[in-house]
C-alpha positions in Angstrom: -2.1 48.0 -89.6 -2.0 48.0 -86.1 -1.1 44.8 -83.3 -2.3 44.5 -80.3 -1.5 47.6 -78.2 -1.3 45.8 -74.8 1.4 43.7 -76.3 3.3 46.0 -78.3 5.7 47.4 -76.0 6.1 44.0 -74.0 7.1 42.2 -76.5 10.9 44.0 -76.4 10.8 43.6 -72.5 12.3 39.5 -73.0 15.9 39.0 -73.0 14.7 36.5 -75.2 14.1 38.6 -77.8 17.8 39.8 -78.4 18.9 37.0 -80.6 22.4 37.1 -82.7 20.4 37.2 -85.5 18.1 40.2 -84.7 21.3 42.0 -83.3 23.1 41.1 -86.3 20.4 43.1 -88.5 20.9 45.9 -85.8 24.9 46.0 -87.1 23.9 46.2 -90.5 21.3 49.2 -90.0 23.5 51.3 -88.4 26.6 50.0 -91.4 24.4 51.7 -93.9 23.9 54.7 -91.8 27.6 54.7 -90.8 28.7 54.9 -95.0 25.9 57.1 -95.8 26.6 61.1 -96.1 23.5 61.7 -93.9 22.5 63.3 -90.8 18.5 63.5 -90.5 17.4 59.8 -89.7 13.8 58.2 -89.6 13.6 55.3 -87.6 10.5 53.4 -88.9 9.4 50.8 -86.4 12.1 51.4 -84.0 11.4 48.4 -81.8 13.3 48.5 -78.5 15.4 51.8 -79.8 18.3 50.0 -79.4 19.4 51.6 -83.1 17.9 54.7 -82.1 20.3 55.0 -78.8 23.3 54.3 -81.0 22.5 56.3 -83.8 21.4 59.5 -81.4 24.7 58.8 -79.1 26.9 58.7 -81.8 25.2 62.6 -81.9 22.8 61.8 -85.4 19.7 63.3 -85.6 16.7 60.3 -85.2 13.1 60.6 -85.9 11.2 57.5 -84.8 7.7 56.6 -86.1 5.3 54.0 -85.1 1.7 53.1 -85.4 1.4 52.5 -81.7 1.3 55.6 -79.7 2.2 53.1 -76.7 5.9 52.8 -77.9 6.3 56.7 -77.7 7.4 57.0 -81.0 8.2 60.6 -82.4 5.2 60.6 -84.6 2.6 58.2 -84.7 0.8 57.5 -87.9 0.0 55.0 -90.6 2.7 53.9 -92.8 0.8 54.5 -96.1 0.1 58.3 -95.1 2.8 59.5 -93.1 2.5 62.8 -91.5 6.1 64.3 -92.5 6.6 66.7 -94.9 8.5 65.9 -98.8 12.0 65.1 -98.5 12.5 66.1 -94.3 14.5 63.3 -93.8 18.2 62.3 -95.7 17.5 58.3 -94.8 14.8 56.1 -93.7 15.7 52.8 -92.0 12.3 50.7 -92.4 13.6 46.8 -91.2 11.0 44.4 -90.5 8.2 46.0 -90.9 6.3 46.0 -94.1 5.5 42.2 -93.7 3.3 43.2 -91.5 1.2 44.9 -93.6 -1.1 42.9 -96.2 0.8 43.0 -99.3 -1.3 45.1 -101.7 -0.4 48.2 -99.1 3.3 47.4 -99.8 3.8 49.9 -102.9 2.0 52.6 -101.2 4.2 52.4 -97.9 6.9 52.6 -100.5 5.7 55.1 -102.3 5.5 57.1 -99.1 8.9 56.0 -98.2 10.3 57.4 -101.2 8.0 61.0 -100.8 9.4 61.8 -96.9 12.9 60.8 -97.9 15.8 62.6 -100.0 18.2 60.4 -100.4 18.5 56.9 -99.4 16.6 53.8 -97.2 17.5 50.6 -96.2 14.4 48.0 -96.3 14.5 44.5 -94.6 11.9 42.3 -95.2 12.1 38.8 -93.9 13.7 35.7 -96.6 12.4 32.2 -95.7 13.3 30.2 -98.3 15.7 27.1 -97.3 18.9 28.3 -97.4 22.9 27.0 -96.0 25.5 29.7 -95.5 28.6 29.9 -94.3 31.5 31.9 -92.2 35.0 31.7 -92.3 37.7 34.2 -90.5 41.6 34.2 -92.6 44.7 34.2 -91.6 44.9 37.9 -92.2 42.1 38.6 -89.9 39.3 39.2 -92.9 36.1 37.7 -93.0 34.9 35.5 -95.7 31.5 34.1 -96.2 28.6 33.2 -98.8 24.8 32.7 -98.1 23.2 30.3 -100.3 19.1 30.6 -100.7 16.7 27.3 -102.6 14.0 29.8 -103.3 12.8 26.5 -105.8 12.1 24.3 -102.5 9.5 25.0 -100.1 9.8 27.1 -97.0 10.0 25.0 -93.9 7.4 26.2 -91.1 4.7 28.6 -90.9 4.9 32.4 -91.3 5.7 34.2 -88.1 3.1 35.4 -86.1 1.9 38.7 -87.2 2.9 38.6 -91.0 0.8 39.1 -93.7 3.5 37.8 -96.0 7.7 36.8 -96.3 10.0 36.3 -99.3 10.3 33.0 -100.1 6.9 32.0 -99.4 4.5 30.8 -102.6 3.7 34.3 -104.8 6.7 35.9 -103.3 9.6 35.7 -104.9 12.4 38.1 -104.5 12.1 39.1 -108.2 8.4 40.1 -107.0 9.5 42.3 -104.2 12.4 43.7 -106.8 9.2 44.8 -109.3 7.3 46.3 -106.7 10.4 48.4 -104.9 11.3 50.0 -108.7 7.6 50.3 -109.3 7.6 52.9 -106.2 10.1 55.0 -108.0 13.1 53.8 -105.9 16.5 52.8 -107.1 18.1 49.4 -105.6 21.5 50.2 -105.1 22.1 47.0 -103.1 20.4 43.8 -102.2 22.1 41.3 -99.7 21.6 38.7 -97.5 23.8 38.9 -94.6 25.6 35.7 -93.1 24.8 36.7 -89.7 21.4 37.4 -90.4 20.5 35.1 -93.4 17.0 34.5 -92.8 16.6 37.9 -93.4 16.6 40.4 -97.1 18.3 44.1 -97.0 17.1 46.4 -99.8 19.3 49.5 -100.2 17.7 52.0 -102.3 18.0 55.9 -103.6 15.1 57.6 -103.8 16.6 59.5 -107.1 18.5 57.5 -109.7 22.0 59.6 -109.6 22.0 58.3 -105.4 
């Protein structure tokens, strides 16, 4: 599913755009990667590259794929048939994306997810629901804080422009996206809402069941 190709690349040009919360998922992204035994990355939907330029800096080896060939990905394609071969990468970041697909292409983007990669992604999807959450530094320097969703209360404004669907929203719970993510053959190893990002969902899944 494709936007508008005039507007793809512009829409990173805003300083606008970098807000603590979209660099906040950036830290987590690269986190995963960081703790990960892995070398061969695929960037899916790579936005700006910001995570790209870290990740091939910090001398990691980075694919990037996008449906518009006006962002210069690495390879261009369609999500639900991506040209890569079985198992040629070790991780697949995928963040933001897959709302942006109409939901009944979710399992098969997954499904390819799961084929191109051998051992692990890290999914974020976007979490609407009303939700409080807090952030607290200690006296010994450690950070403490909790994130608190009302998934039984309605989600306060409209969906953003461009997606198809977000958790939270009515017929999407998180259990729902949890259903679909196993029912692609993939293993959640963690699911988290982070305090700096709390609007925001972070699957992290094997794509074997001893990962």
């Amino acid at each position: 599913m494709k936007n508008n190709p005039e507007t793809a690349a512009a829409q990173f040009c805003g300083l606008d755009y970098y807000s603590p919360q979209r660099l906040g998922q950036y830290y987590y992204q690269i986190k995963a990667i960081r703790e990960s035994d892995v070398n061969r990355i695929l960037e899916i939907g790579p936005g700006p590259g910001v995570v790209t330029h870290i990740l091939r800096t910090a001398g990691m080896n980075v694919k990037t794929f996008d449906c518009e060939a006006d962002l210069k990905p690495d390879v261009c394609g369609d999500i639900r048939a991506i040209p890569l071969a079985d198992n040629s990468v070790d991780f697949t970041l995928c963040c933001q994306v897959l709302e942006h697909l109409p939901f009944e292409d979710f399992k098969k983007s997954l499904s390819e997810i799961k084929r191109v990669t051998a051992k692990f992604a890290l999914i974020s999807l976007p979490y609407v629901s009303r939700v409080i959450y807090s952030l607290h530094k200690l006296p010994t320097g450690r950070r403490a804080s909790w994130v608190l969703h009302f998934p039984w209360l309605p989600a306060k404004g409209r969906s953003a422009p461009g997606h198809f669907w977000e958790i939270g929203r009515k017929g999407y719970s998180q259990k729902k996206i949890r259903h679909s993510i196993k029912n692609a053959g993939l293993y959640i190893r963690e699911a988290f809402t982070p305090v700096d990002a709390p609007n925001n969902q972070f699957f992290l899944v094997a794509t074997d069941r001893q990962g």
